[in-house]
C-alpha positions in Angstrom: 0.0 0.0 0.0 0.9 3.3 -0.3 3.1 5.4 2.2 0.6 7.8 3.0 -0.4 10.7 4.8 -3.7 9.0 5.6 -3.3 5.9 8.0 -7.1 5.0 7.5 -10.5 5.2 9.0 -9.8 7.4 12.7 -14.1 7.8 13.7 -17.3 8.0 12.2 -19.7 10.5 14.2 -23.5 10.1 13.7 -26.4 11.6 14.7 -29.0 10.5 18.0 -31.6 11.6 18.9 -31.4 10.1 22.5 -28.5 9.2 25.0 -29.6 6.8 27.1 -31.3 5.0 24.0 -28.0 5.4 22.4 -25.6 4.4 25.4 -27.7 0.7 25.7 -27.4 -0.4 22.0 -24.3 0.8 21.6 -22.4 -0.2 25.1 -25.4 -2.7 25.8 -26.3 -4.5 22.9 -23.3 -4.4 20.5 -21.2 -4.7 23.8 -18.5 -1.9 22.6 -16.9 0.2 25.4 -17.7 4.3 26.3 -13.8 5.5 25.8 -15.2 9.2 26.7 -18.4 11.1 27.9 -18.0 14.7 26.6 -20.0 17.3 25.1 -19.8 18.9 21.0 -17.5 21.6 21.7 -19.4 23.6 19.0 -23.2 23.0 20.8 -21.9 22.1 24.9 -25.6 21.6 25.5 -25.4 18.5 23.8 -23.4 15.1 24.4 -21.0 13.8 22.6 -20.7 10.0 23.3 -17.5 7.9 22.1 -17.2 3.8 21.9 -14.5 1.9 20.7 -12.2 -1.0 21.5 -10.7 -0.8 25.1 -8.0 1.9 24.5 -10.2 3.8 22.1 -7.9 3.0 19.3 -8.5 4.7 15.6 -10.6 2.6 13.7 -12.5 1.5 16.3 -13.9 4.5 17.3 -17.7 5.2 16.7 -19.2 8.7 18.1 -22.5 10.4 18.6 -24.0 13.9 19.0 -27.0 12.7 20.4 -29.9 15.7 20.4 -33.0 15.1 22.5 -36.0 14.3 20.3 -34.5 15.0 16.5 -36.3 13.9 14.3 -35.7 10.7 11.5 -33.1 11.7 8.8 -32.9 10.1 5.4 -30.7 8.0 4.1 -29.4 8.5 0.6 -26.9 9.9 -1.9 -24.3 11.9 -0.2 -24.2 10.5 2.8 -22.0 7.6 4.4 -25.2 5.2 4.7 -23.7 1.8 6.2 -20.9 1.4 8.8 -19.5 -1.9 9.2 -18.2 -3.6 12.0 -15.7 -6.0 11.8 -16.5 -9.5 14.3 -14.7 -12.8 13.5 -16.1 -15.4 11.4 -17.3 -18.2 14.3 -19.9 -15.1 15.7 -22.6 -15.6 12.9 -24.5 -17.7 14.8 -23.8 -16.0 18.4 -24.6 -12.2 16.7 -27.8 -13.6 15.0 -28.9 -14.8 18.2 -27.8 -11.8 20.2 -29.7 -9.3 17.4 -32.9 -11.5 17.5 -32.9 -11.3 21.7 -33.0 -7.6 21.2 -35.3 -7.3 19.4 -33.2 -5.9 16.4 -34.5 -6.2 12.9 -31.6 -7.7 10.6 -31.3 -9.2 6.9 -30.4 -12.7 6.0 -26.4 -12.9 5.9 -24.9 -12.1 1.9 -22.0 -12.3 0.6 -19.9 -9.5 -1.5 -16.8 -10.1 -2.9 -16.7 -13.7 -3.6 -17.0 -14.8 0.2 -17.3 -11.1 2.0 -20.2 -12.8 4.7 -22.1 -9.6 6.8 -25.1 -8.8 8.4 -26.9 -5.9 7.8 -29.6 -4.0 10.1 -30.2 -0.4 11.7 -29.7 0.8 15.2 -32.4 2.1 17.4 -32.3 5.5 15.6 -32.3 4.3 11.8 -28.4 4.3 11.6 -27.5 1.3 8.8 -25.1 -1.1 10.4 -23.3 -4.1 9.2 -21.0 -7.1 11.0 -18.6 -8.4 8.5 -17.9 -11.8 9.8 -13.9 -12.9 8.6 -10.8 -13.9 10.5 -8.3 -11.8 8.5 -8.4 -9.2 11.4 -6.1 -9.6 14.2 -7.3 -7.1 16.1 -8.8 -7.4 19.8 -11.8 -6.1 21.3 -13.2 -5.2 24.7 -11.9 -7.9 27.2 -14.4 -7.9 29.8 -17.5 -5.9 28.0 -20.8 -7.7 27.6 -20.1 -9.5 24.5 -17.8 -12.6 24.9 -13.8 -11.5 23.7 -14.4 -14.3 20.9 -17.2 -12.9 19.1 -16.7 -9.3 20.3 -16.7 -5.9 17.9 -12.9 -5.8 16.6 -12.9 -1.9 15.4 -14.8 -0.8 12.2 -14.2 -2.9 8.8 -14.9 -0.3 6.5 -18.4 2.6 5.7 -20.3 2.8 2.3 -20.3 6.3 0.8 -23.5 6.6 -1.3 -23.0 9.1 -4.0 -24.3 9.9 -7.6 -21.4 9.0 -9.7 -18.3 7.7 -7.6 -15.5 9.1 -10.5 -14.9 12.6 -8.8 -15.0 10.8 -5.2 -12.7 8.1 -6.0 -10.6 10.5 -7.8 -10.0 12.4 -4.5 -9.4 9.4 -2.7 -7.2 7.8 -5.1 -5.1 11.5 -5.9 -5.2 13.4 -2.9 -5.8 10.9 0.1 -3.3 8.0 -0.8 -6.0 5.1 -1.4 -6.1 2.5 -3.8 -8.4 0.4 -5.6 -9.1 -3.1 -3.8 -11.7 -4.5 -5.6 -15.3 -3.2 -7.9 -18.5 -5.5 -8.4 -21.4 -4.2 -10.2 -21.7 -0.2 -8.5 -19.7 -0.6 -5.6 -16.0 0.2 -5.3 -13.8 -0.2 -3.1 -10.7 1.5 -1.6 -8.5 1.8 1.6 -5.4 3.2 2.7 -3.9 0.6 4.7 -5.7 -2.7 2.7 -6.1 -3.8 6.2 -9.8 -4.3 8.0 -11.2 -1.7 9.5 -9.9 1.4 6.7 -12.2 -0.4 3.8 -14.5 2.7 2.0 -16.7 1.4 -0.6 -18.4 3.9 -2.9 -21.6 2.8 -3.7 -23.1 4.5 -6.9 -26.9 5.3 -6.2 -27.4 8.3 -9.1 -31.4 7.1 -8.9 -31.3 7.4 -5.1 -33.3 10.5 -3.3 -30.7 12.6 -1.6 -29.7 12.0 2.1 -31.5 14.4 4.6 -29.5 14.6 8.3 -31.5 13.7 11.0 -30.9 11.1 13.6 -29.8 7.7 12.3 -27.4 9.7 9.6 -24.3 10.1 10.0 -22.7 13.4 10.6 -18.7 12.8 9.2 -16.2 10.1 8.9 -12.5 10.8 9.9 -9.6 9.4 8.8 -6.4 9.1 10.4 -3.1 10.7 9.7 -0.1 10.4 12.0 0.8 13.8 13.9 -0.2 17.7 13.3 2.9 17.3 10.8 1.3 15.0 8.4 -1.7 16.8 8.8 -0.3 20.0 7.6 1.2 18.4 4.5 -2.7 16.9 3.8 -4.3 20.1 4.3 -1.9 21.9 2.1 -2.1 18.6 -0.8 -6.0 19.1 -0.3 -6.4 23.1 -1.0 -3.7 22.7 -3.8 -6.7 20.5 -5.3 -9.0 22.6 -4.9 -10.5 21.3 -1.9 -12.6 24.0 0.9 -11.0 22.8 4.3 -11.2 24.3 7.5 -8.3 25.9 9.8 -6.9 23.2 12.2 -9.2 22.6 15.2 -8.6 21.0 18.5 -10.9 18.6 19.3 -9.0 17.9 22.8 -8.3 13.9 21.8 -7.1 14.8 17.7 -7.0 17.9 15.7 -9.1 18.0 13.0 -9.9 19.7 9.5 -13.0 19.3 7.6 -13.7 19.5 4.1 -16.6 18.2 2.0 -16.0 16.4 -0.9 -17.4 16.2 -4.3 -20.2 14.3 -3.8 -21.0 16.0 -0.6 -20.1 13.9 2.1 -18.6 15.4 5.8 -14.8 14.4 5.4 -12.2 14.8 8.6 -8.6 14.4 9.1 -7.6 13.7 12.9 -4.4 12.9 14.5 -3.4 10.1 15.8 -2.2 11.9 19.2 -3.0 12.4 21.7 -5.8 10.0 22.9 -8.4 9.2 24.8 -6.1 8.9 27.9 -4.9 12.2 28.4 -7.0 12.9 31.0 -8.1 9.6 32.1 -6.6 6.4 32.9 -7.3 3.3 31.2 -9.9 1.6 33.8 -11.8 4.9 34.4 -12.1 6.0 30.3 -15.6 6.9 29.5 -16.8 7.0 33.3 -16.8 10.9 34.1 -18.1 14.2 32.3 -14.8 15.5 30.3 -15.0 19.0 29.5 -11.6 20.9 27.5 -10.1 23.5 29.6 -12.1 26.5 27.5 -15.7 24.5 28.4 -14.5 23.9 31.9 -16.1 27.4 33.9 -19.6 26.5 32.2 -19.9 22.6 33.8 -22.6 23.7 36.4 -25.1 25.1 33.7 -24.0 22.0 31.3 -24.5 19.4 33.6 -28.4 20.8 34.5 -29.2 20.7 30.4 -27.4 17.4 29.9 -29.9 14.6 30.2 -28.6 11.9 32.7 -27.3 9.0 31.3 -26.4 5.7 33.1 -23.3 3.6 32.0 -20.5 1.3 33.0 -19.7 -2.6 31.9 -21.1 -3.7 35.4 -24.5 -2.7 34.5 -24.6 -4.2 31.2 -23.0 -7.2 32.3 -26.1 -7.5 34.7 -28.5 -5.9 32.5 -28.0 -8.3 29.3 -27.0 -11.5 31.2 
């Protein structure tokens, strides 16, 4: 693969349109862990909810603004419409189980790519989800969640952008962002940076589709990785010298990010690696108490009254979905 300033898939941030809802499919039900418990430094009224692996790793990292009461978005061309998780191969029968105790509607298992085997079904907002069953990913999961290690959530696998024509977006991928091309059936594409699990994007070309509409169960952005604030200097400069609209560098507290949308319309990010979900907490206590960046800090009483109170740690799930 390429040497690239792009490492692969960092987060994907969606839209909620409840915590609590959100904190017992995603810690609950799926059994991934809450690396942080923080608030959208752009709206502080409103949550912003991280899971992942057990050290929050990039690539495992799935996040949430969660706004009380939003209403259902649409999903559609320019948008990222399915995020897949990647589980190993002997879970079919323990995740088909496990969805079908919840309560969670899901589709007969397919096959893409020869003998690509996933699951596909929508979280309790409307977010389209997939578990990619396979045992090329060596990666480990959360040790003592509520889903046994052996058939729990590794990281992501890859997300399918829908767009109208995927040309101009695999162009910016292939030119500007270090990806190559993997593999193509029919209308979907895809492409990674790393050819590893986990950074897989598959542009899926929908030009008859009804354009997304952001709402809850859409997703807001993905992110991709790059290595330090270096590397993500050279990408921002490689993406304006393309013509691409990005944003100043913005600290995000855990990664700095810049944001840029491209051409068929989807959120992009670039994040750094450093520094992590453990600067200011340790590895048993991530996710566990209200994190606020230095410049939120003097507003945590009249934050904490709006927040709605949310109710989480792997004890309770443990007990909860025994």
């Amino acid at each position: 693969m390429n040497n690239s300033l792009i490492t692969g898939i960092h987060h994907v941030t969606a839209l909620a349109d409840d915590a609590q809802k959100n904190v017992d499919f995603y810690a609950g039900v799926l059994g991934l862990r809450i690396i942080k418990k923080t608030v959208n430094f752009d709206e502080p009224s409103i949550y912003h909810l991280y899971y992942g692996n057990e050290h929050g790793h990039p690539g495992t990292v799935m996040t949430f603004f969660p706004y009380p009461r939003l209403r259902r978005g649409r999903h559609g061309k320019g948008q990222l419409t399915v995020t897949s998780f990647s589980v190993h191969t002997n879970g079919l029968d323990y995740w088909l189980k496990r969805l079908k105790k919840f309560n969670v509607d899901y589709s007969a298992p397919q096959t893409r790519f020869g003998n690509e085997i996933f699951l596909t079904f929508k979280d309790i907002h409307g977010l389209g989800l997939e578990l990619v069953f396979n045992n090329e990913d060596q990666r480990t999961g959360f040790t003592y969640g509520p889903v046994p290690l052996e058939h729990a959530i590794k990281g992501f696998y890859g997300v399918t952008l829908s767009v109208e024509g995927y040309e101009r977006t695999a162009g910016l991928l292939l030119n500007s962002m270090n990806h190559d091309l993997l593999s193509e059936s029919g209308n979907r594409f895809r492409y990674s940076a790393s050819g590893k699990p986990g950074d897989y994007i598959d542009i899926l070309c929908v030009p008859d589709a009804l354009r997304g509409k952001a709402g809850s169960g859409t997703v807001h952005h993905v992110a991709f990785a790059t290595l330090n604030n270096i590397t993500q200097s050279e990408i921002r400069e490689k993406l304006l010298v393309n013509g691409l609209n990005v944003t100043p560098v913005l600290d995000r507290e855990y990664f700095r990010s810049i944001y840029f949308r491209e051409p068929g319309g989807i959120l992009f990010e670039v994040a750094t690696q450093p520094p992590g979900f453990l600067i200011d907490e340790e590895l048993s206590n991530l996710g566990k108490a209200l994190k606020l960046p230095i410049w939120i800090e003097p507003a945590r009483a009249e934050i904490e009254k709006v927040l709605q109170p949310i109710h989480f740690d792997s004890e309770t799930f443990r007990e909860l979905l025994s």
